[in-house]
C-alpha positions, 0 to 999 in steps of 0.5 A: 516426516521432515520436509525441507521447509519443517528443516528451515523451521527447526533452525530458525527455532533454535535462532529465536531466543538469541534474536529476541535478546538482542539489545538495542545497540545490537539491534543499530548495528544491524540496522547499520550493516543493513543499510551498507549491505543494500546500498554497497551490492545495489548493482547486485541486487538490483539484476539478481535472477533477472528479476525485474525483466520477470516483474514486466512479464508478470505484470503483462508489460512484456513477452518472452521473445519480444523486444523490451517496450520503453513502458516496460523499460520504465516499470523495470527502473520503477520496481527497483526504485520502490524497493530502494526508497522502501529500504532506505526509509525503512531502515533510516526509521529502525535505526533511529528508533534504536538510537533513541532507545539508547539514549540518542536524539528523539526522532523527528515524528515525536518530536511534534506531539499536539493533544486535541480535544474531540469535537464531540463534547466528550472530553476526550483528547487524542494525540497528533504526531507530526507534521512530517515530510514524505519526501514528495513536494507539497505532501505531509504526513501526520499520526492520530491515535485513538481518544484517550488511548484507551482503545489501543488493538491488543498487543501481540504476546511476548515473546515465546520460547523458539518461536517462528513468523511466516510471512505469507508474501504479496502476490501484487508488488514487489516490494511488500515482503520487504517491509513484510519482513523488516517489519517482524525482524527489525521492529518485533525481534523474530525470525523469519520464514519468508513463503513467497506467492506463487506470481514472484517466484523470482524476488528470492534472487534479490532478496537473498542478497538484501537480506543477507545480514538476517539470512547469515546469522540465522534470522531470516530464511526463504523458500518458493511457493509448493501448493497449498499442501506444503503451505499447511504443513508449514503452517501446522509446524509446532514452532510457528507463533505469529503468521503475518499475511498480505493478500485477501480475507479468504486467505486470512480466513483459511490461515486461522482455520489451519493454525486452529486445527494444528493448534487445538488448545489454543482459543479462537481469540489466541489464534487470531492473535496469532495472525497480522494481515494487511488485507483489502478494501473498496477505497472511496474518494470522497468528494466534499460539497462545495463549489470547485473550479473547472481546473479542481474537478480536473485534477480531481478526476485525475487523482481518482483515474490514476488510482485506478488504472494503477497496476490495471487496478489490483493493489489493495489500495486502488480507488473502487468507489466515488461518493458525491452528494446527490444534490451537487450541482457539479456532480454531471461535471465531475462525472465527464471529468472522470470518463475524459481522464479514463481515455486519456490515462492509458489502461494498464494490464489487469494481470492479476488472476480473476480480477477480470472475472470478478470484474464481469461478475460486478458488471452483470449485476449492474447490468441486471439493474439496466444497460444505463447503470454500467459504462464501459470507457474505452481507451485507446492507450495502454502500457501492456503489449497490446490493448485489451479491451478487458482492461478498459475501466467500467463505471457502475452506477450504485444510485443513492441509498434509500432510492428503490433502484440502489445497488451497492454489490460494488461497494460491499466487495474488493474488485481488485480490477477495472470497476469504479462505482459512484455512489450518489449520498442524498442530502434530504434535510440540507444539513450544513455539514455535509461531510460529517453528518452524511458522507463520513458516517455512510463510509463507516458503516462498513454494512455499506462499504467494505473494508477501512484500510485507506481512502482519499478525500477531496475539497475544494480551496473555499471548502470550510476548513473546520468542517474538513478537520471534523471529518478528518477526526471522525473518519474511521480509516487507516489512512486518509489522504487530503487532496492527495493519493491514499498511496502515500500513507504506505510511504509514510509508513515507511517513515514511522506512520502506520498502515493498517485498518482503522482499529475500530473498524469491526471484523477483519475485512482490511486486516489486523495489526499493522506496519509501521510505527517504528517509533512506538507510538501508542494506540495509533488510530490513523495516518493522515497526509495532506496534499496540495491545493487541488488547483496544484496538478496532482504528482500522480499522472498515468499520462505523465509518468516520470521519466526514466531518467529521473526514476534512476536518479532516485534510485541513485540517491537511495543507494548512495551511503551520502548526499554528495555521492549520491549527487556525483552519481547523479551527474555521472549517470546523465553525463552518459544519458547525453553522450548516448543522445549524441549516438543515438544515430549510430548506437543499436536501440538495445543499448540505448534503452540500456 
């Protein structure tokens, strides 16, 4: 029987070909229209549906009825700035990978190719593309590939006659279907059936605008969540060939049962093929040995706090776990640093379903193990409509491996919500390179810690610089962040790196396949950002977030076709930011906040 999303799927069946033809002169052209699309109709987009009021709400910020709190006024500014940056690198980057393609200038990414040999004696090389810029002061991104490139993830198979991509949008932020979705047109050449979550119902309305150039000429179509029933039928359709998801392993899970039971003549390995997923992990920071001053333990505990409390901890990337050395003399002081920041960063909601009660399953087994093995930090902040206490951030103490008492149920699952856990790593035989012999080996055995899509580590200035570029090579995550949040590896993505789990990480607990590497970069293992000194003070602040003002800002630049516009713009909008402060006495507080 036909049903409105199997009519959507005929039709973009019979777009497919056409779209996978495309030359790479066509493919700028879209690119370009795109970009004046986004940019010429941003006051459209950017209020479609009221979509950004509906974002506060779901992101527990605000309430039906009640007024428009200034946190709530400032994650509404935040959500549409995301979305213009995600498509104004997204876009510059496909663009340039079809200017190049045509004969054009060779992208800035490549342009930096250095081959290191690895550390191990093998004689093997890899390759290093970059250092790029990410557009944040004091921070730049880097792609390693595999050794060798001889371990490269399959490829997906050509392309096949009429086929249809779903994607399964994220139910967390906003902003993933649209890379979701540039990524399989722009990058891969397929159509489009785009099933938004069942929590954002609402990006339909400004993503029908910014897609408009896919949706016209028939490459791009969206329908809103209808239960799991429809989901399978959708699913089921003869003309689906590739399924990409961002969400959990559950889900991933119960995609491939689905394609398989649809699809009986296809192998286990055809269908898995089938599906790209960029799913969870518990993220580590990993604290190097070493000697750290007063104000590097500082900004070391704020990096990891704002990893947490970001989005009340329900994003795929939120710090889970601190590894430390058992025998660090500062471990005591790194832990206070950790519980003063919890209090004075602000809680943020944890508003996704059944991260509370996943939190209180983690808890109770800790709890189990002994009250001293679980501390709840209250804070007395919060960015939500009311402080609750469920939002508060619960340290679980694993203790060290090999100890009688250690308990690692916090590392082997995602939390997605409030739980940090320290795990201490015993240095038994005081080996001199820690990071590579204890801490890089223990976060890669993935029967100790789940998942290997981003983590964070950390170092002091004095740290040995050639021991921290050893444990760099060897790590086995997707992304890795130096001194700096794991965060930025998904913006340099946007850029032409690559967000995924490490390729040689076993199962599929952080996903398969990947975004990003718009460039074509072969066999990329990772991407590696380097941040600042930890003497800087870190970007990232739940205490300190950006003002209004210059979120807007950004946004402006994002949605202005030059710089000059952009800086016009700029200078229009704070010259009505002053007046407005001139009138504040006089100026109803709704216009104000305007």
């Amino acid at each position: 029987m036909s049903t409105p999303s199997s009519d959507l799927i005929d039709f973009l069946s019979t777009r497919s070909n056409e779209f996978a033809s495309y030359s790479g002169s066509e493919m700028r052209a879209l690119c370009i229209e795109l970009e004046r699309n986004f940019r010429d109709r941003a006051d459209e987009w950017s209020d479609a549906g009221n979509w950004r009021l509906e974002e506060a709400k779901t992101f527990k910020l605000y309430e039906e009825g009640s007024s428009v709190s200034h946190e709530a006024h400032v994650a509404m500014s935040t959500c549409k700035q995301v979305i213009s940056s995600t498509l104004s690198n997204i876009l510059s980057s496909c663009r340039k990978k079809y200017e190049y393609e045509e004969g054009g200038k060779i992208p800035e990414l490549l342009q930096n190719e250095k081959r290191v040999q690895v550390s191990d004696g093998s004689g093997k090389f890899y390759s290093v593309y970059g250092p790029m810029p990410l557009g944040i002061p004091s921070n730049e991104f880097e792609v390693h590939t595999l050794p060798n490139k001889e371990e490269a993830p399959k490829k997906l198979s050509a392309h096949k006659d009429g086929a249809v991509t779903v994607i399964l949008a994220a139910g967390n932020q906003p902003q993933l279907a649209v890379f979701d979705t540039l990524q399989r047109t722009l990058v891969h050449k397929e159509v489009v059936l785009i099933k938004y979550h069942p929590l954002r119902p609402h990006l339909l309305a400004p993503y029908a605008i910014i897609f408009e150039p896919l949706i016209k000429r028939g490459f791009v179509r969206q329908v809103l969540d209808e239960g799991i029933p429809e989901t399978t039928t959708i699913l089921s359709h003869p003309k689906i060939g590739h399924v990409h998801i961002t969400g959990s392993l559950a889900t991933d899970k119960a995609v491939r049962e689905t394609l398989a039971k649809s699809k009986p003549h296809l192998s286990q390995q055809e269908i898995d093929d089938m599906v790209t997923s960029e799913l969870g992990a518990c993220t580590p920071y990993i604290l190097a040995d070493g000697v750290y001053t007063d104000l590097e333990i500082t900004h070391a505990a704020r990096m990891i706090v704002f990893g947490k409390k970001l989005s009340g901890g329900c994003n795929c990337l939120d710090t889970q776990a601190v590894i430390i050395p058992k025998e660090w003399p500062q471990k005591g002081q790194l832990r206070q640093a950790i519980y003063d920041e919890l209090k004075r960063q602000p809680n943020q909601p944890t508003y996704y379903p059944g991260s509370v009660e996943r939190a209180k399953e983690i808890v109770n087994v800790y709890k189990g193990r002994g009250e001293s093995r679980v501390v709840v930090v209250e804070c007395a902040k919060s960015s939500g409509q009311i402080n609750r206490s469920c939002d508060n951030v619960t340290v679980v103490e694993c203790g060290s491996p090999n100890d009688s008492d250690y308990e690692n149920y916090a590392l082997r699952k995602e939390a997605f919500g409030p739980i940090l856990a320290i795990v201490e790593l015993p240095n038994e035989i005081n080996n001199d390179d820690y990071l590579s012999s204890i801490a890089v080996p223990f976060v890669n055995n993935k029967e100790n810690i789940f998942g290997s899509l981003s983590c964070s580590l950390l170092a002091p200035a004095s740290y040995d610089k050639k021991k921290l570029s050893r444990a760099v090579e060897i790590l086995e995550y997707g992304t890795i962040a130096i001194n700096t949040a794991n965060l930025l590896g998904w913006l340099g993505a946007c850029r032409g790196a690559v967000w995924q789990a490490h390729p040689s990480a076993p199962g599929r607990e952080s996903g398969s396949g990947y975004i990003g590497n718009m460039f074509d970069i072969p066999s990329p293992a990772k991407t590696v950002v380097h941040g600042p000194s930890l003497s800087q003070a870190p970007m990232f602040d739940g205490a300190k977030p950006p003002p209004k003002l210059i979120i807007d800002a950004l946004y402006t630049m994002d949605c202005s076709h030059t710089t000059l516009r952009g800086i016009l713009g700029i200078m229009y909008m704070f010259s009505i930011s002053f007046v407005k402060s001139l009138l504040s006495p006089f100026l109803p507080e709704k216009l104000m906040r305007s």
